[in-house]
C-alpha positions in Angstrom: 76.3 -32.3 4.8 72.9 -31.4 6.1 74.4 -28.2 6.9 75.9 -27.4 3.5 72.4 -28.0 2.1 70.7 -25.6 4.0 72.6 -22.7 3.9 73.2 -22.5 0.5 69.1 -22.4 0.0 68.7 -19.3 3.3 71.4 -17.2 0.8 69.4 -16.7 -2.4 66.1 -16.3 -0.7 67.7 -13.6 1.3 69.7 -12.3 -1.6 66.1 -12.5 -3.2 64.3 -10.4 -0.8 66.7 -8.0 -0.3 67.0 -7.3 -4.1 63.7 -7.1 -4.8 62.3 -5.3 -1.4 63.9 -1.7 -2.3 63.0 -1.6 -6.0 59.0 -2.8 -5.6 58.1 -1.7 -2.5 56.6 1.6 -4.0 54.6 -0.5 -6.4 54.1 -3.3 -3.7 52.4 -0.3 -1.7 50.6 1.0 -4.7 49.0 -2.3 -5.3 47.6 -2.9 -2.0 46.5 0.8 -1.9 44.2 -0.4 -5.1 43.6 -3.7 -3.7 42.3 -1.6 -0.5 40.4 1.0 -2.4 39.0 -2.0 -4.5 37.8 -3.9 -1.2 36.4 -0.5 0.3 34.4 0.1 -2.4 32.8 -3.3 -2.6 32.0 -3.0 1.0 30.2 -0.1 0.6 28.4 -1.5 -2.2 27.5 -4.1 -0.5 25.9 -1.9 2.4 24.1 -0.1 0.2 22.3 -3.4 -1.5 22.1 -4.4 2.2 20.1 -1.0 3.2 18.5 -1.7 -0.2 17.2 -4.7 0.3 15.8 -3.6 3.8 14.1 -1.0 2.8 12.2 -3.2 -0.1 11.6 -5.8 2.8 9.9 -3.3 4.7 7.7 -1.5 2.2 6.6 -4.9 0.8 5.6 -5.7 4.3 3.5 -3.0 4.7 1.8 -3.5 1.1 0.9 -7.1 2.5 -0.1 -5.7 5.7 -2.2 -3.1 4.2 -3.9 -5.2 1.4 -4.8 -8.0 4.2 -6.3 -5.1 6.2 -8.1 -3.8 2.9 -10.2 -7.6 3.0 -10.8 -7.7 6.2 -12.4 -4.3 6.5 -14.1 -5.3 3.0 -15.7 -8.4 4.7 -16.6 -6.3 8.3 -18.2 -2.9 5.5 -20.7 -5.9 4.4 -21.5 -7.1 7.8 -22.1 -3.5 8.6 -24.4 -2.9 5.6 -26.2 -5.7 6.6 -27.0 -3.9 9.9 -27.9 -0.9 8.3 -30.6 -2.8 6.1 -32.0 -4.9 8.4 -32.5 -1.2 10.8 -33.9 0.0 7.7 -36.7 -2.5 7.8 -37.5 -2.7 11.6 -41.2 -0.9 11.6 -41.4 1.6 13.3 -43.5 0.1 16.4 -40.5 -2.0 16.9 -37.8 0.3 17.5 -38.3 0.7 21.2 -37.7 -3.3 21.4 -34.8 -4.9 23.1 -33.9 -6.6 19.9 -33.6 -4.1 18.0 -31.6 -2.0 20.6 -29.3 -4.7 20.3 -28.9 -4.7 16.9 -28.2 -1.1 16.9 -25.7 -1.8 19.6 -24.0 -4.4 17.8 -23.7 -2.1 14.4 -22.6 0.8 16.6 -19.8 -1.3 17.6 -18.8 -2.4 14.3 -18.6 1.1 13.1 -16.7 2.2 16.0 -13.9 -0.4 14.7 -14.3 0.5 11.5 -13.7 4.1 12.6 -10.9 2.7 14.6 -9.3 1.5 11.7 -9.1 5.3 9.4 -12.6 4.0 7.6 -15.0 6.2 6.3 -18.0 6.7 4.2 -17.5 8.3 1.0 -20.2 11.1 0.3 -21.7 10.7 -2.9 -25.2 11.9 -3.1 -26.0 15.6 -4.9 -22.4 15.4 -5.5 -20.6 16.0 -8.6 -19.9 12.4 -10.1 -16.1 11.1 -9.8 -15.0 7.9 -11.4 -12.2 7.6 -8.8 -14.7 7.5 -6.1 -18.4 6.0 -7.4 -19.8 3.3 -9.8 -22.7 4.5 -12.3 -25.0 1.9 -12.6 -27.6 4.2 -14.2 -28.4 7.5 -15.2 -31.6 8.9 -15.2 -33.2 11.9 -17.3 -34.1 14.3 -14.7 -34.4 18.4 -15.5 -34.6 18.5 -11.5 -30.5 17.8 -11.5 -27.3 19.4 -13.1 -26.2 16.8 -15.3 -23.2 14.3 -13.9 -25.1 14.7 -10.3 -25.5 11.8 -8.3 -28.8 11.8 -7.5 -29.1 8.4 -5.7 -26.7 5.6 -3.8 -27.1 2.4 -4.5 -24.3 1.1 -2.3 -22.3 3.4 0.1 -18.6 3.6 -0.7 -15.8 3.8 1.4 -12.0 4.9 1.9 -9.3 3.5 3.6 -7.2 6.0 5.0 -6.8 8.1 1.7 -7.5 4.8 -0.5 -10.9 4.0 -2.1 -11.7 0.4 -0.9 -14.8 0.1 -2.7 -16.4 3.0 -4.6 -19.9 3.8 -4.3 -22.5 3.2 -6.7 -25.0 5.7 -8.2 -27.5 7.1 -10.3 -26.1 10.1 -12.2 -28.3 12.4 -13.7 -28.8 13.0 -17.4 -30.3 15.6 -19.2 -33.5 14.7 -20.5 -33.1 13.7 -24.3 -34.5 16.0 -26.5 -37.4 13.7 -27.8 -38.4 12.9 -24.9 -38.9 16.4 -24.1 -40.6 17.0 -27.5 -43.3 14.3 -26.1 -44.6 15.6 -22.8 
């Protein structure tokens, strides 16, 4: 009896299989063609998001690095003004002292990382003013200038590689008003 039972259940599933085998297997093959092409397509997809997302990684990295690098070298420029004013200041019976030697030293070195580092001054006086690259606290009338000159630096301003870390600030000449010039 165990017998009878299970060869009448092999029959139709063969029966099934061999009906249906010849009559879908074109659409059985176009189907997992599809399902292939669908799968494919998703994989490159998600390569490209990968490389995507990489790439984003990387140039948000190097933001990060860069604007960390931007304070550091903001924090050494005023350290290195500092040296230049107190050299400024040393009279001038002083300058062959040991002292000051060593201060000299010490700001020499600082510049030389600076310089290490793609820093550098930005000229800014007798040039043409440039509100990319230098701060106008003041003008002042002067006939002695074009007008828009810088005629002075208050603060030295510098670049970063191409980048404007912190502009300069200057006096920008002005032509003398014309009542003023109707005074004197």
């Amino acid at each position: 009896m165990y017998q009878e039972n299970e060869e009448p259940e092999e029959q139709p599933l063969n029966e099934e299989l061999e009906q249906e085998a010849p009559t879908d297997l074109p659409a059985q093959l176009e189907e997992a063609l599809r399902e292939k092409e669908q799968f494919r397509n998703m994989a490159l997809r998600g390569q490209a998001d990968l490389a995507n997302y990489k790439r984003r990684v990387e140039e948000e990295r190097e933001d990060l690095q860069q604007r960390l690098k931007s304070q550091m070298v903001l924090k050494l420029l005023d350290v290195a003004d500092d040296f230049e004013r107190a050299l400024a200041h040393v009279p001038p019976e002083d300058t062959q002292e040991s002292w000051v030697q060593g201060i000299t030293l010490i700001g020499q070195k600082v510049w030389s990382m600076l310089e290490a580092e793609s820093v550098a001054r930005i000229e800014a006086l007798h040039q043409s003013f440039d509100p990319w690259e230098h701060e106008a606290v003041f003008h002042q009338e002067t006939s002695d200038f074009p007008e828009g000159q810088v005629v002075q630096v208050f603060r030295q301003g510098y670049r970063l590689r191409d980048k404007v870390i912190r502009p300069a600030q200057v006096v920008v000449a002005k032509r003398p008003s014309e009542a003023g010039a109707s005074e004197g």
